[in-house]
C-alpha positions, 0 to 999 in steps of 0.5 A: 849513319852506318854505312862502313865495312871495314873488310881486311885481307892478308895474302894473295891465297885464292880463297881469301880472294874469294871471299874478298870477293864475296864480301864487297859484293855483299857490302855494296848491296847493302848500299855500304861503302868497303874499306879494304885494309891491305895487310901482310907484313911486308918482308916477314912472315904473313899467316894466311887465313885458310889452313892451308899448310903450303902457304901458312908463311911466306916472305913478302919481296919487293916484287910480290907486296907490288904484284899483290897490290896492283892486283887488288886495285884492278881487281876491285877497280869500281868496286873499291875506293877506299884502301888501308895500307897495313893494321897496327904497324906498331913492330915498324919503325917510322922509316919501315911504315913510311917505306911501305906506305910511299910504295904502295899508295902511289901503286894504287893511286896510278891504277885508280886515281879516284882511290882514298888511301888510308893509315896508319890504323894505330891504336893511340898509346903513348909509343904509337902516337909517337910514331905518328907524328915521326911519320908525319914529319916524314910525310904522311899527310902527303900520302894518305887521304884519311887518318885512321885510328883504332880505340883501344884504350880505356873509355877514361882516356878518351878525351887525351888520346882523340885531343893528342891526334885533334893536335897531330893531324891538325899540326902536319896534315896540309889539307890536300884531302877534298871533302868526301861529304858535305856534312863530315866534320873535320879537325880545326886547321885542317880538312883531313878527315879522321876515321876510327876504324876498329874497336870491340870491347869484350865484358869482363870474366868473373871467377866464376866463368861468368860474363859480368854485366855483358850489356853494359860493357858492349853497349855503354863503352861502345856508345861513350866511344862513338860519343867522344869521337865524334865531340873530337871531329872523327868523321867516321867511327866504323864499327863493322870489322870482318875478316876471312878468320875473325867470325869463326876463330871468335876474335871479334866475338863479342863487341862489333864482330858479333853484332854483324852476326845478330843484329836483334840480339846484340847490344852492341848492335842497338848502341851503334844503331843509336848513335849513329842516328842520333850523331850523324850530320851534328858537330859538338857546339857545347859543353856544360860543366858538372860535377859527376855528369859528361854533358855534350851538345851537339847541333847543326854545322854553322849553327851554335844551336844545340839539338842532342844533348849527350849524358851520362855519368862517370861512375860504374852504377852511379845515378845523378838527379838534376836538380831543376825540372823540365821546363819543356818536353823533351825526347830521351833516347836511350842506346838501346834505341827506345825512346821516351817523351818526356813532358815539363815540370818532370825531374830528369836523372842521368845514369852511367849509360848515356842518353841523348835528349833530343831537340829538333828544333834547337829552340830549348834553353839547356842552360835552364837545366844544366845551369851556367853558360857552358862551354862554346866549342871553338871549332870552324863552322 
């Protein structure tokens, strides 16, 4: 379910340190897991985030990036376990980011051996997938515990930007990551596990000023996104990003960062809500081939059974109508958390934001609606 704040600090200034502070508190209250992303670039300008003018840049020596990482992991001994070295190292080279990271993680590592390392943090573009795997093959996966990734890139290029990484991870990790929980699923040849740990997808600007339709771009690419990654073996998708400066300069002011502002009243919210309840525990055990449909089953892990059906269509605006009627009742739940019974021998349409329909007990027979055999996922069990 949702259970994962991602908190990201970028300096040793004291009142970022309280608010750090303040914020894993208020996170583990919740009964949620703190993911701490360690940034500041390391041995060039870093932008503390309280406007104070005597520390708006520093340099990062050797002895200060140590001094700065020693004191965050006993600060937070027992409080933290997971940690990310650096955001988006994307100005690095391979030799930089490995560098940093083979530094750091055995900093944290001798302070609490029980700490889950996490990297690199990169959105999956051409030239940031290449980096990775230069990194891999300079030993990442000795390094780090879990690889992350942020999705930014469009909702179209999912399935060839999350199968790229699937390839990656499940070519270079070498499995020495232990199972953080029984029912995370994992990518095939590996146990590493994959978490996307930030994302946010702000509407489109008519000329007018306007937000267009802020709804469906918060709520449908938010809801496609979890859907893909967790079709893909991602373990994680963490939606709630917080930083000293995120809420109030509004970078995150549509999207995940606003619905930790307003839940009730954020569509974002309401999507990530859904999905999680729907997705959490399932792997991808099929998927049906359709023209004009995305139709992803998912079920139990061991099991080839299907119990949430994912579907929606391609197009902006587009509505399909399958052409076979219900042949028993099943449950549509929409990603706005509504739901709806609905009954045999009624016809079921499908539009461009998804839905899950929903079998407990796996006994339905998909193919009566969908036609064909589909397609069985080869992932392990």
């Amino acid at each position: 379910g949702m259970r994962v704040v991602r908190l990201w600090i970028l300096g040793e200034h004291p009142a970022e340190l309280e608010w750090l502070d303040d914020a894993v508190d208020r996170v583990l209250d919740m009964g949620c897991i703190p993911l701490v992303c360690i940034d500041g670039y390391v041995n060039g300008s870093t932008v503390y985030s309280m406007d104070d003018p005597d520390v708006l840049s520093s340099q990062w020596t050797a002895a200060s990036w140590r001094s700065y990482v020693e004191q965050l992991a006993s600060r937070y001994y027992g409080k933290v376990t997971h940690w990310e070295i650096l955001n988006e190292p994307w100005a690095y080279s391979a030799d930089q980011f490995m560098g940093v990271l083979t530094n750091t993680a055995p900093m944290i590592k001798d302070i609490d051996p029980t700490a889950i390392i996490h990297g690199p943090a990169q959105a999956l573009g051409d030239s940031t997938l290449a980096l990775m795997e230069q990194c891999a093959r300079a030993g990442l996966f000795n390094y780090i515990d879990v690889a992350d990734y942020n999705a930014y890139y469009p909702v179209a290029d999912d399935s060839f930007r999350l199968e790229a990484l699937r390839d990656l991870v499940g070519s270079y990790a070498d499995g020495r990551s232990e199972a953080l929980q029984p029912l995370e699923r994992y990518i095939p040849s590996t146990n590493c596990p994959v978490w996307m740990t930030e994302y946010y997808k702000a509407p489109s600007v008519a000329a007018s000023g306007l937000v267009e339709e802020p709804e469906y771009n918060a709520m449908a690419h938010i809801g496609i996104k979890m859907i893909q990654a967790r079709a893909h073996g991602v373990s994680k998708f963490v939606l709630f990003h917080s930083s000293p400066w995120g809420m109030a300069s509004g970078i995150m002011g549509y999207g995940m960062g606003r619905s930790a502002t307003g839940p009730a009243a954020s569509p974002a919210y309401l999507a990530a809500a859904a999905g999680a309840e729907q997705l959490t525990g399932l792997r991808l055990n099929r998927v049906w081939n359709r023209n004009s449909l995305f139709l992803y089953g998912f079920g139990p892990p061991g099991t080839s059974s299907v119990t949430h059906v994912a579907a929606w269509t391609p197009m902006r605006g587009e509505t399909v109508e399958i052409d076979a009627w219900l042949p028993a009742a099943i449950e549509r739940v929409r990603l706005d958390g509504s739901r709806q019974i609905l009954p045999a021998n009624t016809a079921l349409s499908v539009n461009d934001r998804p839905c899950f329909l929903v079998d407990e007990t796996g006994q339905y027979d998909w193919t009566a609606l969908f036609g064909g055999v589909g397609e069985v996922i080869p992932y392990p069990n």
